[in-house]
N, C-alpha and C positions, 0 to 999 in steps of 0.2 A: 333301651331308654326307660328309666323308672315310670316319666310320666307320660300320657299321648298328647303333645302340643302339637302347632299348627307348624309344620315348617317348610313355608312358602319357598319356593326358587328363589334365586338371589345370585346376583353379579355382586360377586364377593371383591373384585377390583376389577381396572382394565384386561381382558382376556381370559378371563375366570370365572366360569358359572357352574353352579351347583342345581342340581335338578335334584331335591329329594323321590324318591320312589319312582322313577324313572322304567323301573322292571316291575310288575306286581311276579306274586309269588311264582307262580305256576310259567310265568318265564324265567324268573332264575333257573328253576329248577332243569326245565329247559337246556339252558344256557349251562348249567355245572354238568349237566348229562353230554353232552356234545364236548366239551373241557377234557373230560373222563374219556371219552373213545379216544380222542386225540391225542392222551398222554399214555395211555395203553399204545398206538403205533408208534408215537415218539421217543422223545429225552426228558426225562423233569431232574432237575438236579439243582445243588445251589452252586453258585456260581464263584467262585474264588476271584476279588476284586481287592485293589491295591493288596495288604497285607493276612488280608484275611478270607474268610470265607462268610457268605451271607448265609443268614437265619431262612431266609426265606427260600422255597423252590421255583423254577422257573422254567415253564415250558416255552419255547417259540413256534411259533407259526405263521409261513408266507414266505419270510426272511428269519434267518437265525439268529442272534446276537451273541455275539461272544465275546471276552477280553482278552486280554493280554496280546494283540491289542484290540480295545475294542471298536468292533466293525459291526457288518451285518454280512450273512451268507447265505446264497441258497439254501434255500431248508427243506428237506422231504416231506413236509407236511402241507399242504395247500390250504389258503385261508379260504373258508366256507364262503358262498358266495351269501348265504345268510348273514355270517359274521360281518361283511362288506356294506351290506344293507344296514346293518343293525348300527353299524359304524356310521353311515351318512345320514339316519335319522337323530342319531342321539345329537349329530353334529347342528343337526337342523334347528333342532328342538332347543339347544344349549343356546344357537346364534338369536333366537326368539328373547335368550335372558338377558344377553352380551352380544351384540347386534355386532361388534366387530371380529367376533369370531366368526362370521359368515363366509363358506367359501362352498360355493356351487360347486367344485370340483376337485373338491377331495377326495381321493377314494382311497380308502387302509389299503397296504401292501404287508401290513406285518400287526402278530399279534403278540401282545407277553402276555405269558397267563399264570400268573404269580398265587404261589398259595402261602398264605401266612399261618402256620402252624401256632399253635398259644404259645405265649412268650415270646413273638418273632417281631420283630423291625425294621425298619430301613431307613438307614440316615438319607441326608438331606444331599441331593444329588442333583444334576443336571443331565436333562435327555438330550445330548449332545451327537447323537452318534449317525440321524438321518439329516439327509442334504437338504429336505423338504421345512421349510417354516412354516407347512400347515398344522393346526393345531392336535393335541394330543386328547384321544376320548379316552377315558378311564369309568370303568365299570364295577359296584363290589356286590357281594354274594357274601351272606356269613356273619359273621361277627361283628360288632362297632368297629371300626377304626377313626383314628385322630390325623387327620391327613393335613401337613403343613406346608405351607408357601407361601417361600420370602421372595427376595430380589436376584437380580442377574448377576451383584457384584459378587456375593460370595454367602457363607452360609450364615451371617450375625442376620440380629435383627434389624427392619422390621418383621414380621410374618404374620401371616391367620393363620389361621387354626382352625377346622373345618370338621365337626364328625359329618362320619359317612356309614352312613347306615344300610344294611341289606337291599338293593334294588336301589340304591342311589346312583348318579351321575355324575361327574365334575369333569367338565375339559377345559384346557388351559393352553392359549394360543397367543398370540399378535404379539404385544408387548409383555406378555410374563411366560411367550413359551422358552427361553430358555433360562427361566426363573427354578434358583434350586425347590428343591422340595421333597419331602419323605413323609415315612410312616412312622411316628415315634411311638405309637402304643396302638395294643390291637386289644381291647374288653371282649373277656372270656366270657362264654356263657348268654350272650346277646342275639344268637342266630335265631331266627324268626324257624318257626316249627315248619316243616314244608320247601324251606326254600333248598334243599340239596344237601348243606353241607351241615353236620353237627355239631361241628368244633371249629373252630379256626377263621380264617376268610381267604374266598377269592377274589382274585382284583384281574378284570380282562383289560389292560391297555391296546387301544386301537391307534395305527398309524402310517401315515404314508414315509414312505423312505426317502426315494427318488424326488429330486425339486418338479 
């Protein structure tokens, strides 16, 4: 960001809160380090969806996700019992902004650990594929991104528009968790010095699968 303004938390609608700076540095860093072992034992690859194939890479951990069609599967990779913790504080912290995201008994069963290469995207989707309507935490590391969310009917407007900066938060539950939403632009050159990654951004989505 050119300038340093003040950017307080914000319930950006019902089910929807932004926690700026949610991570300081030295826990992204952290957190991209633990990303990194785990895509070394794993899969990162992009995922071939309807017609195409995504820009972005995507590791799973806990449960797998995969299309054609798309489900969840055991995965060989175990979600860290830290990622788990990290997962019910942000959810904490999040329901403090949006008081109806509150749910004592969440606990992530799966992680996506999405890396958005320069030039990379993701249209406007819907998280349709766990039984659970507990809300979804999303975490970035990296570069600016413009993270948007509309409504549940389809992909027009309304929507916001949300940057999301290194070490921010956003989770989105109650009434807009199965609200589409995507990344339509990721600003090169924006990653905070220190925080892991050079180029690009990480995004950790936390969530439960099972109702």
């Amino acid at each position: 960001m050119l300038f340093d303004v003040p950017r307080p938390a914000a319930r950006i609608r019902a089910g929807v809160a932004h926690v700026p700076g949610f991570l300081d540095v030295s826990a992204q860093a952290e957190l991209v380090s633990q990303a990194r072992e785990l895509a070394r034992r794993g899969r990162m690859d992009r995922p071939v969806v309807g017609s195409g194939q995504m820009s972005v890479f995507i590791l799973s951990v806990g449960r797998e996700w995969r299309t054609r069609p798309y489900r969840y599967v055991p995965s060989e990779l175990a979600l860290p019992e830290q990622w788990i913790a990290l997962g019910r504080s942000a959810l904490a912290t999040a329901a403090r902004v949006a008081p109806e995201l509150a749910d004592d008994l969440f606990r992530p069963e799966a992680a996506l650990v999405n890396y958005y290469p320069p030039g990379s995207s993701m249209g406007l989707h819907v998280d349709a594929n766990e039984e659970s309507s507990a809300p979804v935490v999303s975490l970035s590391i990296g570069d600016e991104a413009l993270f948007r969310i509309g409504h549940t009917e389809g992909r027009t407007r309304p929507w916001d528009d949300v940057t999301l900066m290194s070490g921010d938060l956003i989770v989105f539950g109650g009434p807009a968790r199965r609200a589409y939403h995507g990344v339509p632009a990721v600003r090169p050159g924006t990653a905070p010095v220190g925080c892991g990654i050079k180029e690009g951004r990480l995004n950790i989505t936390l969530r439960q699968v099972d109702r």
